[in-house]
PLY file of the C-alpha trace (Angstrom):
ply
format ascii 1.0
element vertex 270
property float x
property float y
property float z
element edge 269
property int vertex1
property int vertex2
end_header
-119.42 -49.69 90.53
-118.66 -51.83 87.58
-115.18 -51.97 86.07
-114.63 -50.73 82.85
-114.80 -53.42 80.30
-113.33 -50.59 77.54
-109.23 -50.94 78.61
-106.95 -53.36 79.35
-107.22 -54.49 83.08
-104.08 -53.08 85.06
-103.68 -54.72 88.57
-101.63 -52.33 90.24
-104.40 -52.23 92.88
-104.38 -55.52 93.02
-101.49 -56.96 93.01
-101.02 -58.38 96.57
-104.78 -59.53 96.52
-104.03 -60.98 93.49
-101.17 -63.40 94.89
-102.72 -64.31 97.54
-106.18 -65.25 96.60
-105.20 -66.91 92.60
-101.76 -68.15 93.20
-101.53 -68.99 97.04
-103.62 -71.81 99.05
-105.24 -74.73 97.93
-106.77 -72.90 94.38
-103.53 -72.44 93.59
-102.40 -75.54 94.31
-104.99 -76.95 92.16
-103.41 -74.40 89.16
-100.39 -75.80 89.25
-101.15 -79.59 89.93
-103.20 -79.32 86.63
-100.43 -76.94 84.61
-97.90 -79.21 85.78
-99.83 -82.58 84.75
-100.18 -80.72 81.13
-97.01 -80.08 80.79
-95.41 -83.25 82.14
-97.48 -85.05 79.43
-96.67 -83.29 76.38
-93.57 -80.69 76.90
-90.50 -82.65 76.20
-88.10 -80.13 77.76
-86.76 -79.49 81.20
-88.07 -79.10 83.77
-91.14 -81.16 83.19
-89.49 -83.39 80.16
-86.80 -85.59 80.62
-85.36 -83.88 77.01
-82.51 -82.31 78.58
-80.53 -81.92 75.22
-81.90 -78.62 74.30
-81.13 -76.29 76.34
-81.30 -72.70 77.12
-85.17 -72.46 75.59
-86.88 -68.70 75.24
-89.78 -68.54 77.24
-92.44 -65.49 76.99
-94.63 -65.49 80.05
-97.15 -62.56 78.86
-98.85 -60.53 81.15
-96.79 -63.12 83.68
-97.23 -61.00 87.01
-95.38 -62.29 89.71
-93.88 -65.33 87.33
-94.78 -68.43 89.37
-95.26 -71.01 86.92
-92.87 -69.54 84.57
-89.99 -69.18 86.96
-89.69 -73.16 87.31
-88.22 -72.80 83.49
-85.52 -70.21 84.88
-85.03 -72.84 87.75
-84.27 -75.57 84.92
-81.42 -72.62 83.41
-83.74 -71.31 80.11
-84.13 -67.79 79.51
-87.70 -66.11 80.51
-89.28 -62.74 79.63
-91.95 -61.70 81.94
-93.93 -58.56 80.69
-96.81 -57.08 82.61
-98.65 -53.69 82.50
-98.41 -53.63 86.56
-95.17 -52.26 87.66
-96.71 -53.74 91.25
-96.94 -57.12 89.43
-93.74 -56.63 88.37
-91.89 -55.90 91.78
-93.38 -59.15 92.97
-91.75 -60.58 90.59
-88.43 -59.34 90.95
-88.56 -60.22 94.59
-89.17 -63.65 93.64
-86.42 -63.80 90.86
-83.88 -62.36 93.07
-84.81 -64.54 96.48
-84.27 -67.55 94.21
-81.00 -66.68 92.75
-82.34 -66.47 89.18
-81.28 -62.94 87.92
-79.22 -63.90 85.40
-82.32 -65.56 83.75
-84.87 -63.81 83.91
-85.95 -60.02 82.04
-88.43 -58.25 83.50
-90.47 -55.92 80.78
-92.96 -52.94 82.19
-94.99 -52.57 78.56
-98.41 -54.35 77.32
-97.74 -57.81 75.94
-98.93 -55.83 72.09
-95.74 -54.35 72.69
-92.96 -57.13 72.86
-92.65 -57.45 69.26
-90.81 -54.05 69.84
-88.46 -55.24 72.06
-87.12 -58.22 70.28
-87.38 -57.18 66.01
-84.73 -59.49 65.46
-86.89 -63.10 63.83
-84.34 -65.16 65.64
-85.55 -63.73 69.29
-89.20 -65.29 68.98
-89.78 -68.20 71.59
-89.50 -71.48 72.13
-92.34 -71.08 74.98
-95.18 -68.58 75.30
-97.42 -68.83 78.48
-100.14 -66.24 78.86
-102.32 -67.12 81.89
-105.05 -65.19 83.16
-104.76 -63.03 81.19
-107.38 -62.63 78.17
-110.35 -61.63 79.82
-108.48 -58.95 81.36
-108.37 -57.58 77.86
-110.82 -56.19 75.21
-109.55 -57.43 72.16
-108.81 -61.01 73.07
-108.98 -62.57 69.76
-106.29 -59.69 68.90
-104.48 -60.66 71.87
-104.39 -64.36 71.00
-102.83 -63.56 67.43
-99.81 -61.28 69.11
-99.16 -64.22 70.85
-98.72 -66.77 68.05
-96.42 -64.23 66.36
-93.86 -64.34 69.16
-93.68 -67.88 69.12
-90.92 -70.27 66.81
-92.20 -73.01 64.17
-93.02 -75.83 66.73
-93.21 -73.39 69.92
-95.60 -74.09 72.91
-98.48 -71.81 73.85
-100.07 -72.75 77.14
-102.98 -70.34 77.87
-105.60 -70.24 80.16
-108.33 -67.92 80.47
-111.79 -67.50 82.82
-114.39 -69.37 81.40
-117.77 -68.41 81.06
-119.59 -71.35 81.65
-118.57 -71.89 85.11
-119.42 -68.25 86.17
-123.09 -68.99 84.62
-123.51 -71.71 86.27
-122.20 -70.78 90.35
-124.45 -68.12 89.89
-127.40 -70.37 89.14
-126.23 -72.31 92.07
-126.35 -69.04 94.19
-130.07 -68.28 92.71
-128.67 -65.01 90.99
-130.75 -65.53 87.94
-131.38 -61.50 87.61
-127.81 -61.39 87.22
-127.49 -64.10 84.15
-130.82 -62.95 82.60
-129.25 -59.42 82.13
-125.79 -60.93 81.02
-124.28 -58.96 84.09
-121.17 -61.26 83.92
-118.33 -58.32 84.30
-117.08 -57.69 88.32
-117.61 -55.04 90.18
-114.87 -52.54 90.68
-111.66 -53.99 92.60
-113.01 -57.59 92.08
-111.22 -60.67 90.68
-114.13 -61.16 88.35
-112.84 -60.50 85.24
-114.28 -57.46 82.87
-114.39 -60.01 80.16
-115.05 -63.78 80.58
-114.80 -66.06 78.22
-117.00 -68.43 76.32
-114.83 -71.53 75.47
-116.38 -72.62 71.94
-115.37 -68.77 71.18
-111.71 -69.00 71.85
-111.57 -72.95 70.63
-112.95 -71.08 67.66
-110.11 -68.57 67.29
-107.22 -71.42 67.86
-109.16 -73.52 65.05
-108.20 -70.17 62.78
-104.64 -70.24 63.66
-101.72 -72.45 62.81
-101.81 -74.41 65.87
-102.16 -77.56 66.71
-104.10 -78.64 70.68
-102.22 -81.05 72.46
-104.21 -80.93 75.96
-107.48 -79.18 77.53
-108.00 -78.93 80.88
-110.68 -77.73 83.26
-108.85 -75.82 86.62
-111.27 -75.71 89.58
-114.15 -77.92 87.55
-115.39 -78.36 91.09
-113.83 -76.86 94.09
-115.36 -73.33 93.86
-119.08 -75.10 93.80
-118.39 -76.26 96.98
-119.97 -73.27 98.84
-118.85 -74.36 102.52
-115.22 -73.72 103.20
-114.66 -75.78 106.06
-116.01 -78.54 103.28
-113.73 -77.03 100.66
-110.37 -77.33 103.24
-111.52 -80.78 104.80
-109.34 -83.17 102.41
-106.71 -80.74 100.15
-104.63 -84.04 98.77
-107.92 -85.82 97.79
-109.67 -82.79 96.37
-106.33 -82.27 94.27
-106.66 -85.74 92.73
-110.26 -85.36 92.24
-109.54 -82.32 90.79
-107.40 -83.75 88.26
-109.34 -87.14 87.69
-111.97 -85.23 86.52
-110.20 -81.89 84.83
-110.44 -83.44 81.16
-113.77 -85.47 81.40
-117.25 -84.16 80.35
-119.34 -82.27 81.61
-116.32 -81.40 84.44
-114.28 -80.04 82.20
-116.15 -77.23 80.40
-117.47 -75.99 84.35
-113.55 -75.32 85.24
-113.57 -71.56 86.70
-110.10 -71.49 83.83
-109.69 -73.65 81.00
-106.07 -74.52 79.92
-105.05 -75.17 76.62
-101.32 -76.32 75.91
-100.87 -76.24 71.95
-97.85 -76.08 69.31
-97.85 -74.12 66.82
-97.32 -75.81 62.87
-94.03 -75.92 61.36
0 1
1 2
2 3
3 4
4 5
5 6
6 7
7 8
8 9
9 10
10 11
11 12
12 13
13 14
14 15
15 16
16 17
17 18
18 19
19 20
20 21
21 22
22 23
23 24
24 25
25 26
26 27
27 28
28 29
29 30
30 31
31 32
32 33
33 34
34 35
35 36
36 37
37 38
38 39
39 40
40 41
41 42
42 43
43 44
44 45
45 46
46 47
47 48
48 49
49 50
50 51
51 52
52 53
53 54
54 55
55 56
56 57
57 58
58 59
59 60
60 61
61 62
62 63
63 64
64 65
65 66
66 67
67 68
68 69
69 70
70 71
71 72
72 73
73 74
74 75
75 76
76 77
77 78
78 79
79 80
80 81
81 82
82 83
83 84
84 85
85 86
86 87
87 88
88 89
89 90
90 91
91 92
92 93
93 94
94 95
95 96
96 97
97 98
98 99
99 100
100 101
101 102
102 103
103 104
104 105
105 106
106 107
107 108
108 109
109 110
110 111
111 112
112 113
113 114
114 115
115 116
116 117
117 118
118 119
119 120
120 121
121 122
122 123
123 124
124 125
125 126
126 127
127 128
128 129
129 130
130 131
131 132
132 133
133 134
134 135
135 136
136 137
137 138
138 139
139 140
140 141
141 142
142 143
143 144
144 145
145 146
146 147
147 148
148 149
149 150
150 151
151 152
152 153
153 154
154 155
155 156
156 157
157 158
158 159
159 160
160 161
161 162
162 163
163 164
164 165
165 166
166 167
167 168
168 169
169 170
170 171
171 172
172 173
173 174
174 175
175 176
176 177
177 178
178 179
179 180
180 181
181 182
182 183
183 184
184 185
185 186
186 187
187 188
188 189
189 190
190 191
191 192
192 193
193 194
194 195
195 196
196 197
197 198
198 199
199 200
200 201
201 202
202 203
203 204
204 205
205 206
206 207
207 208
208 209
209 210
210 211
211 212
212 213
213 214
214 215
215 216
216 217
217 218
218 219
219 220
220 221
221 222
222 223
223 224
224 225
225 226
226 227
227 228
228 229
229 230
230 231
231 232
232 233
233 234
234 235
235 236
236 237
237 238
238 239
239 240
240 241
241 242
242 243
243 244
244 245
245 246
246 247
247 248
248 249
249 250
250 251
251 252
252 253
253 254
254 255
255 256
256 257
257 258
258 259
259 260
260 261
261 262
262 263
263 264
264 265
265 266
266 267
267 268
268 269
């Protein structure tokens, strides 16, 4: 049974699945090596900056789930929202936040990210940050999505997004000989699957940033080849040197645009 592709994806379902099989093991270590390389080379501030002067930044991480990548800005003392439709998203979360000692950082929100705007009316609570990962092709408006987002972040804010691409799900299925499956444009997963109800084609989103006051600083592929390599024993064999490959090879063409996610770090205009 397919998933419905006419509502926002909730992963209350999923939300242990989710952890383990997107965040933990050697795919997410190759998330975060690339994140962290983006951000190291054009975020100024703590903790990947050595800008240590402004302090206390507001940080949106929309649709955030369990808050891994954001909770490394509560770490370095800013302030972080995480909102997420998943209350079981959410308790993951706050198991996280309060193992770590972070409490006093971090705000935990139980509403859609179209609804944050309601939650902080006042023009001097936008952010300084807004990271919204996996999190657009979960959605059926993304293009709506991707505008809420630019209007809770400051002149000069960050967005760092990343969303399932298109291309590479084309193209592991050619590799698997489904070609039924991408003559019919049967793209969307199957109920309880991690295959998105909505992937993305990159020259459409790239097309939507182009329309809003933004400027890209980085784009990266995530995964541009680890998930082609069918044989896991292969896949496992060598994690460091896969990671560096990985990286090497995240921002070159063709590589780049076969990434199972695509992450784009941009500012928005003054």
């Amino acid at each position: 049974m397919k998933q419905a592709n006419n509502q926002d994806r909730n992963f209350d379902d999923l939300a242990k699945r989710f952890k383990k099989n997107i965040y933990g093991g050697l795919k997410g270590n190759i998330r975060l090596s690339v994140l962290e390389r983006d951000f190291r080379e054009c975020f100024p501030f703590l903790p990947f900056g050595a800008e240590s002067s402004k302090t206390g930044l507001r940080v949106l991480d929309a649709g955030g789930g369990q808050g891994q990548f954001s909770l490394q800005f509560a770490r370095a003392r800013h302030s972080v929202v995480i909102c997420d439709i998943s209350s079981e998203m959410l308790k993951l979360a706050a198991q996280e936040v309060t193992e770590n000692g972070l409490d006093s950082y971090v705000k935990l929100l139980h509403c859609p990210i179209q609804d944050v705007a309601s939650y902080f009316p006042d023009p001097a609570d936008k952010f300084d940050l807004v990271v919204c990962h996996a999190v657009m092709e979960w959605v059926t408006k993304p293009a709506e999505l991707l505008s809420c987002l630019l209007e809770q972040l400051k002149p000069q804010g960050y967005l760092s997004l990343t969303f399932y691409n298109l291309h590479s799900l084309i193209y592991k299925n050619l590799l698997r000989t489904n070609f039924k499956k991408i003559q019919q444009r049967d793209f969307g997963g199957k109920k309880g699957s991690l295959t998105p109800i909505n992937p993305l084609d990159p020259e459409l989103v790239f097309g939507w940033l182009h329309e809003l006051p933004v400027k890209i600083l980085a784009t990266s592929g995530i995964r541009v080849f680890h998930d082609y390599i069918f044989n896991e024993n292969d896949r496992e064999r060598d994690p460091e040197n896969l990671i560096a490959l990985e990286l090497e090879f995240s921002r070159k063409q063709p590589y780049q645009m076969l990434g199972r996610y695509i992450h784009v770090l941009a500012q928005k205009n003054s």
